[in-house]
C-alpha atoms as a printed R data frame, in Angstrom:
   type eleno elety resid chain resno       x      y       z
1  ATOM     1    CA   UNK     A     1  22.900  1.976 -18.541
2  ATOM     2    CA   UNK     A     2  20.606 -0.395 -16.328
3  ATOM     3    CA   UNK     A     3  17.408  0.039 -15.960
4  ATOM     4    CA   UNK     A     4  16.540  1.087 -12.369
5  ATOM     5    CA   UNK     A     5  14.165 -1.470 -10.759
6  ATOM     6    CA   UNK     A     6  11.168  0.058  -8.174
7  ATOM     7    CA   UNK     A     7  10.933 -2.117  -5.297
8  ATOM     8    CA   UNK     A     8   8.483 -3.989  -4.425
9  ATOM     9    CA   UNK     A     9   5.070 -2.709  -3.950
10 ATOM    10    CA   UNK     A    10   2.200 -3.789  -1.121
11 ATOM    11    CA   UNK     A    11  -1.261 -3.032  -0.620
12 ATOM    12    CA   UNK     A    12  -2.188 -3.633   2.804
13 ATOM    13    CA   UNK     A    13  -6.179 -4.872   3.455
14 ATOM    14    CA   UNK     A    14  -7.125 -3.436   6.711
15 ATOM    15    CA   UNK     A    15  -5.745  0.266   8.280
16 ATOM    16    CA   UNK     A    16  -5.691 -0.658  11.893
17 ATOM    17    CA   UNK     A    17  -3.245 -2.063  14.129
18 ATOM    18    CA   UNK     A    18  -2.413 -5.384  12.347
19 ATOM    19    CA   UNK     A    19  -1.957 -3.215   9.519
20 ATOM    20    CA   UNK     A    20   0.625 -0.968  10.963
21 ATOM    21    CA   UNK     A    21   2.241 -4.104  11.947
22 ATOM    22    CA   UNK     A    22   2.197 -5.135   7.900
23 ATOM    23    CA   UNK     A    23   3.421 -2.201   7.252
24 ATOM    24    CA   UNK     A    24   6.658 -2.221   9.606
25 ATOM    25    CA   UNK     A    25   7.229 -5.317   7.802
26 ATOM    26    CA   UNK     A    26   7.481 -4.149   4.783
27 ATOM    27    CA   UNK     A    27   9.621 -1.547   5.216
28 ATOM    28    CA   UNK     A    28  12.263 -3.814   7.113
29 ATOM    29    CA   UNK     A    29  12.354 -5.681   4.070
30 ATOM    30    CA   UNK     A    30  12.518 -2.674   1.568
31 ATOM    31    CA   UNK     A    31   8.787 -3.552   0.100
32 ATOM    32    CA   UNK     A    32   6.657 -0.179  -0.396
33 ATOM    33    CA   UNK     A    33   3.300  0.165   0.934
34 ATOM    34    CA   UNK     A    34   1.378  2.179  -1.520
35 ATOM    35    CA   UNK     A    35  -1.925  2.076  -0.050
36 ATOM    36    CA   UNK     A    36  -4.018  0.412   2.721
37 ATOM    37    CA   UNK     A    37  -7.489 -0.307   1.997
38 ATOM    38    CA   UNK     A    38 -10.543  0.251   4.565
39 ATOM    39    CA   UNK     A    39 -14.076 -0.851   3.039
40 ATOM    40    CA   UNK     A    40 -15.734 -0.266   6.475
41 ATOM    41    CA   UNK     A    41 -15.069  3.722   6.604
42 ATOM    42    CA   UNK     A    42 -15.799  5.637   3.786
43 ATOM    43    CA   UNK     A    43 -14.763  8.694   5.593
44 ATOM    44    CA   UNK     A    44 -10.881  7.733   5.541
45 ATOM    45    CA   UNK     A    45 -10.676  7.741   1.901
46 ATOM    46    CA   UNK     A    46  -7.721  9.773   1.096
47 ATOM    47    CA   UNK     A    47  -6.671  9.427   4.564
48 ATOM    48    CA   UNK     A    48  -2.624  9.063   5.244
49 ATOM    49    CA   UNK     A    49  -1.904  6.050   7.190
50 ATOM    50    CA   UNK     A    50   1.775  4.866   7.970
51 ATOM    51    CA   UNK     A    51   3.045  7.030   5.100
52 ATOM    52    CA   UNK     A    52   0.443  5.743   2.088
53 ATOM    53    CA   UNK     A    53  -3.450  6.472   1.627
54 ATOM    54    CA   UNK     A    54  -5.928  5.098   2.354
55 ATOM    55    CA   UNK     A    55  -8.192  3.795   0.191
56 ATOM    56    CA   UNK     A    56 -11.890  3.320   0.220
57 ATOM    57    CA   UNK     A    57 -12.465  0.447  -2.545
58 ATOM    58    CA   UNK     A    58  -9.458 -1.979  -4.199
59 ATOM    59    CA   UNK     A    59  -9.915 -0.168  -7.892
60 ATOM    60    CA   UNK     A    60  -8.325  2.527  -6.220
61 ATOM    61    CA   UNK     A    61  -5.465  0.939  -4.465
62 ATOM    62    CA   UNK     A    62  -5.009 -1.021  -7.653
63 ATOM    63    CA   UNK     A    63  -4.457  2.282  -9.439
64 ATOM    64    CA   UNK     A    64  -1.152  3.553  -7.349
65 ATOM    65    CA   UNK     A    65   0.261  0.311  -8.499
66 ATOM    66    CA   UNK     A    66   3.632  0.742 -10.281
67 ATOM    67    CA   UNK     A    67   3.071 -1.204 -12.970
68 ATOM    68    CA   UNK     A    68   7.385 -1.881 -13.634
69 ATOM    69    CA   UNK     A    69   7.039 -4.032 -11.012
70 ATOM    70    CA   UNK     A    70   5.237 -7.148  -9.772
71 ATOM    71    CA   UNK     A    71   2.528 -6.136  -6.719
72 ATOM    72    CA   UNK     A    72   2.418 -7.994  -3.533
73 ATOM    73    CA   UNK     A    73  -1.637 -8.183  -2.569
């Protein structure tokens, strides 16, 4: 039986309106956004944005990574 393949992953810099814009983007062309990341705001960590968190620092965003497939930063 084949191995099922994720799709691919994204993490987005930026959770404003660019990013949203990203993020439709992505989703037309069946890539997962599995976090955004917002170093200005601390107080959006956790934060769901478009469907994914936010995250505070890139260690973070890093870690939701799937790692069966290849990341798109």
């Amino acid at each position: 039986m084949p191995r099922e393949i994720p799709p691919p992953q994204l993490v987005v810099f930026g959770a404003g309106g660019h990013a949203k814009v990203v993020a439709d983007i992505a989703h037309l062309t069946g890539t997962r956004v599995v976090a955004f990341v917002d170093l200005v705001d601390p107080d959006r960590s956790g934060e769901i944005f478009m469907g994914a968190p936010i995250a505070t620092d890139w260690e973070t965003a890093i870690a939701r990574l799937d790692a069966r497939t290849r990341p798109v930063l």
